[in-house]
C-alpha positions as CSV (number, residue, x, y, z in Angstrom):
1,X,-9.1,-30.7,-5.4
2,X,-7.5,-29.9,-2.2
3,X,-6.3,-27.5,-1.2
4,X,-3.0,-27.4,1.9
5,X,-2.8,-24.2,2.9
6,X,0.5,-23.5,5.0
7,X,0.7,-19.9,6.8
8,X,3.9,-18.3,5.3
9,X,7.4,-18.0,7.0
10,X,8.8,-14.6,6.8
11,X,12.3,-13.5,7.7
12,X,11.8,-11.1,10.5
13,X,15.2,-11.5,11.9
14,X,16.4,-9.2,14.5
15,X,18.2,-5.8,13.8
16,X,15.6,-5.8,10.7
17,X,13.0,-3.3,9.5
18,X,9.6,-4.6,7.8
19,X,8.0,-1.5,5.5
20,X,4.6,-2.7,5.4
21,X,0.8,-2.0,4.2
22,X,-2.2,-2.5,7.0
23,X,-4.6,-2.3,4.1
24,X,-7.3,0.6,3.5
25,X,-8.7,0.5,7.0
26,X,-11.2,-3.2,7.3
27,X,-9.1,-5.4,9.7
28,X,-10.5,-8.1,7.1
29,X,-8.2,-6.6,4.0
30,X,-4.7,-6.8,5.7
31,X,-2.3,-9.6,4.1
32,X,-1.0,-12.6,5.5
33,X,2.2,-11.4,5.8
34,X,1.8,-8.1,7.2
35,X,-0.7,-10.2,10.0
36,X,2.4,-12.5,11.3
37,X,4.9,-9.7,11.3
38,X,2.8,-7.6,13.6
39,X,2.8,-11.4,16.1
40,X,6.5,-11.0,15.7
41,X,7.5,-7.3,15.7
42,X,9.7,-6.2,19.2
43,X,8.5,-2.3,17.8
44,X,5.8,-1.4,16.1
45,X,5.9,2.4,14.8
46,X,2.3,2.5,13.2
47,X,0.6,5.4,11.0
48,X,-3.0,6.9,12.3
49,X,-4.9,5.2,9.3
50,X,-3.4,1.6,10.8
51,X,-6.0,0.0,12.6
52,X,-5.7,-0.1,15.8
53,X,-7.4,-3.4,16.1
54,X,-4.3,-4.7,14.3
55,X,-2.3,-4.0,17.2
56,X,-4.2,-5.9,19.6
57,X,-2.1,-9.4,17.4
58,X,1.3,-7.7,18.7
59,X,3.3,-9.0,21.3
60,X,2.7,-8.6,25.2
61,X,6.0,-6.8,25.8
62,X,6.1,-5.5,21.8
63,X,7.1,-1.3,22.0
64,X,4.0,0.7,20.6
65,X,4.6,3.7,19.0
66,X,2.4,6.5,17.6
67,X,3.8,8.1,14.3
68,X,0.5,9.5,12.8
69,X,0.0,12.3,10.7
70,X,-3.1,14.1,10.2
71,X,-4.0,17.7,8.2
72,X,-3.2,19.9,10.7
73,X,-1.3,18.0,13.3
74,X,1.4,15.4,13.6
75,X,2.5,12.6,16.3
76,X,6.0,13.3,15.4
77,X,8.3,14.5,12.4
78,X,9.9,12.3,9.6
79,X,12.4,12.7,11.0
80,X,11.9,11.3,14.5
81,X,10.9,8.1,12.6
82,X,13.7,7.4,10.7
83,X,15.6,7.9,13.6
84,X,13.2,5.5,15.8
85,X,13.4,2.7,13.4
86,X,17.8,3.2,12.9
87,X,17.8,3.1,16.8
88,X,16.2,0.3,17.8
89,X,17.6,-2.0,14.8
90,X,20.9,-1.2,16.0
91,X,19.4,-2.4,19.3
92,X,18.7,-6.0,17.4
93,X,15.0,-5.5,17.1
94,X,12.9,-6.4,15.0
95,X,11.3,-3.4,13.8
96,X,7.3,-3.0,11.8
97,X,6.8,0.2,10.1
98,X,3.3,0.1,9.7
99,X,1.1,2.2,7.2
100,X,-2.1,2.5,5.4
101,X,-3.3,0.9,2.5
102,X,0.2,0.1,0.5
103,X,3.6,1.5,1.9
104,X,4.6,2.4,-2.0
105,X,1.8,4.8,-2.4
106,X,2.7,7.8,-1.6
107,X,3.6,6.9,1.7
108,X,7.2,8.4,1.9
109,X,7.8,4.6,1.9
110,X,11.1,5.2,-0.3
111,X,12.6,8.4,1.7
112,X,12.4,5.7,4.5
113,X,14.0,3.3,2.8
114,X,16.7,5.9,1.1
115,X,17.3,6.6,5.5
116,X,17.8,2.6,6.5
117,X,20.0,2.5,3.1
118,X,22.3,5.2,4.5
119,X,22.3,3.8,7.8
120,X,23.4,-0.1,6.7
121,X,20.1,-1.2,8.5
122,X,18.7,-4.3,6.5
123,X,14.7,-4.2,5.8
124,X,12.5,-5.7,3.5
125,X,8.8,-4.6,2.2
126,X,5.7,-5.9,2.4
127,X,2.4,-4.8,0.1
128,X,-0.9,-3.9,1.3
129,X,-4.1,-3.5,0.0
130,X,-4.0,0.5,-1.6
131,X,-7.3,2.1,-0.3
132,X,-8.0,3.2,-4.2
133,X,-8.7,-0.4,-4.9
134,X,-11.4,-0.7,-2.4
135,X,-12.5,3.1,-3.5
136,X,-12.6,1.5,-7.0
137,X,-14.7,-1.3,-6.3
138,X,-16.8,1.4,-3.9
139,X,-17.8,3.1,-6.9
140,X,-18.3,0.3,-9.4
141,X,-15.6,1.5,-11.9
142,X,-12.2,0.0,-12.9
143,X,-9.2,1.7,-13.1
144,X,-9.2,2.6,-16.1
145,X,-11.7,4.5,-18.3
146,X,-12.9,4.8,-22.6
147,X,-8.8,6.0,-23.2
148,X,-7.2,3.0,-21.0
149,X,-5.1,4.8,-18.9
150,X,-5.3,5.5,-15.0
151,X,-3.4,8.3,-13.4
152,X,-2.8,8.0,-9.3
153,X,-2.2,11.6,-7.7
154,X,-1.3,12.4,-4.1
155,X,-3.0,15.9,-2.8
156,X,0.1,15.8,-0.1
157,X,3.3,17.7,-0.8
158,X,6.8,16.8,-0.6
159,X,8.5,17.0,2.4
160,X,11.1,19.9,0.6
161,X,8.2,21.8,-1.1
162,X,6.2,24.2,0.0
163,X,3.4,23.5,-1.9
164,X,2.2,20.6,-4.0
165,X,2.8,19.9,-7.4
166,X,0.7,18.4,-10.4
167,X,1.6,18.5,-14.2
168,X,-2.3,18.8,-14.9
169,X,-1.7,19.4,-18.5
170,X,0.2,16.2,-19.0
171,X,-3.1,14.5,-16.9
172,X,-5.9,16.8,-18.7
173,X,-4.2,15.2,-22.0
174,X,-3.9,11.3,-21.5
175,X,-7.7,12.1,-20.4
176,X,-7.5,8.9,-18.6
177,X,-9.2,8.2,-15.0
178,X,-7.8,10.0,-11.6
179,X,-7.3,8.7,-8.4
180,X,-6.4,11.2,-5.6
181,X,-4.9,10.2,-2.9
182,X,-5.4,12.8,0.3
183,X,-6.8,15.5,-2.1
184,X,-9.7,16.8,0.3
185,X,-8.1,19.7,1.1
186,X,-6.6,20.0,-1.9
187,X,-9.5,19.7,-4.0
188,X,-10.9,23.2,-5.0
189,X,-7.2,23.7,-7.2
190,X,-7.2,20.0,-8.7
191,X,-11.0,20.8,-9.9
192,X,-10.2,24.5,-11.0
193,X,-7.1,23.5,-12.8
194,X,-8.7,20.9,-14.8
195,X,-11.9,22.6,-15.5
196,X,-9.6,25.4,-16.8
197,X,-7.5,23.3,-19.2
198,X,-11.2,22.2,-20.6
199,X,-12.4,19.4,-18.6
200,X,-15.9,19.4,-18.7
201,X,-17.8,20.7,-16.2
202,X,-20.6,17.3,-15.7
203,X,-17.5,14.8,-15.9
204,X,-18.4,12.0,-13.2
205,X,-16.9,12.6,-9.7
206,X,-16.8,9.6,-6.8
207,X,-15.7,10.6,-3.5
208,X,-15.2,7.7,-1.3
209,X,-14.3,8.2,2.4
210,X,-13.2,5.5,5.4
211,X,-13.1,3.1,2.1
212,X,-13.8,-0.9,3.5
213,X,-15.3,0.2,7.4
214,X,-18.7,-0.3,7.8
215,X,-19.0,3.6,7.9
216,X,-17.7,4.3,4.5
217,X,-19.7,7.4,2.5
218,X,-19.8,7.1,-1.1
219,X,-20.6,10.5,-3.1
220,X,-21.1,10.7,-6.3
221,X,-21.1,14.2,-7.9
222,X,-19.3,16.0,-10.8
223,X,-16.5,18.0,-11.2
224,X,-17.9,21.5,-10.6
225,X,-19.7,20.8,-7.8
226,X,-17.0,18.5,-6.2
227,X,-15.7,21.5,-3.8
228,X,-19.6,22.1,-2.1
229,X,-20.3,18.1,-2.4
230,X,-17.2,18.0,-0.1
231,X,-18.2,20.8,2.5
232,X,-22.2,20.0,2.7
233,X,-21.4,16.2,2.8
234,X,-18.4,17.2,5.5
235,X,-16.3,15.0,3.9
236,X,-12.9,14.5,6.1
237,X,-9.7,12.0,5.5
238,X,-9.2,9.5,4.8
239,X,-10.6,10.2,1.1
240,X,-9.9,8.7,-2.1
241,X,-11.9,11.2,-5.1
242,X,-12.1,9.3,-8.4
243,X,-12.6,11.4,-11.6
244,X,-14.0,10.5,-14.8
């Protein structure tokens, strides 16, 4: 049978703001979609786990700009980018928010979207590739595990808390597989607090870091040992740390 393959039309009109997902990192995983609205973006305000490669498919005279966010440093604040993307779609550009993996995982994707909402600016969302599915496929496990549930967990804290937050009882019980997102740093509590709720101390640990790049480091450990595997492997984000 054959197949006609037609390269989708997306409304990118001007004065409009595309949320979207640059995949887990490979230049190879980012979606159709997301491709032709970086050809077509007049501003591009990109996260540090985009690609930069990506970039190189914008526009000669597209507006570049760096809003990345690291551990201990940051491009700019939440605030500046909400206020970069309301500027220039009141300009009538047509404006790419760009992140890694998926921009509904845990991405602040929605207090974005709360900000256009406010504002009256008009924006749509496009999915990427969530780094956890290539982490998944990384380790050769499925999402879900003997009690066919899957809990995802960000290591990252709100922007109005001080500290993060995780209802580990509520995970410990369902005793179903976890995915952390950006727990690296976070790691020596999420291990402590399970193994003192009783999680066993040899339950099955995958660390997978720079998932889908041809430099990705896959460590498998368990949950006791997950803190050293981290510091003697010098593990560093972008992580995703799959347990049980």
């Amino acid at each position: 049978m054959k197949f006609n393959f037609k390269p989708p039309k997306i409304d990118f009109k001007p004065g409009t703001v595309i949320l979207a997902g640059s995949g887990p990192g490979s230049k190879d995983l980012i979606t159709l979609k997301v491709y032709i609205a970086i050809k077509l973006a007049d501003v591009i305000i990109y996260d540090a786990l985009v690609n930069k490669n990506l970039l190189k498919n914008s526009k000669k005279n597209s507006i570049l700009i760096f809003a990345g966010k690291t551990k201990n440093t940051k491009a700019c604040s939440q605030n500046e980018i909400n206020q970069w993307m309301v500027y220039h779609a009141k300009k009538n550009k047509k404006i790419l928010r760009l992140k890694g993996g998926d921009p509904s995982f845990f991405s602040r994707g929605s207090q974005e979207i709360d900000f256009l909402k406010k504002n009256s600016i008009n924006f749509r969302v496009f999915t990427g590739v969530t780094s956890s599915q290539q982490a998944i496929k990384s380790c050769h496990y499925s999402f879900y595990n003997e009690s066919g549930v899957c809990n995802f967990v960000t290591g990252h804290k709100k922007i109005d808390k001080k500290s993060i937050i995780f209802d580990f009882k509520k995970i410990y019980k369902n005793g179903g597989r976890i995915l952390v997102y950006m727990g690296v740093g976070q790691i020596k509590k999420i291990s402590s607090q399970l193994l003192n709720l009783g999680m066993k101390k040899n339950t099955k640990v995958c660390i997978v870091s720079n998932t889908s790049f041809s430099y990705e480091k896959i460590i498998n450990t368990t949950l006791d040992n997950v803190e050293k595997a981290i510091i003697s492997n010098k593990i560093s984000p972008p992580s995703i740390i799959i347990i049980n």
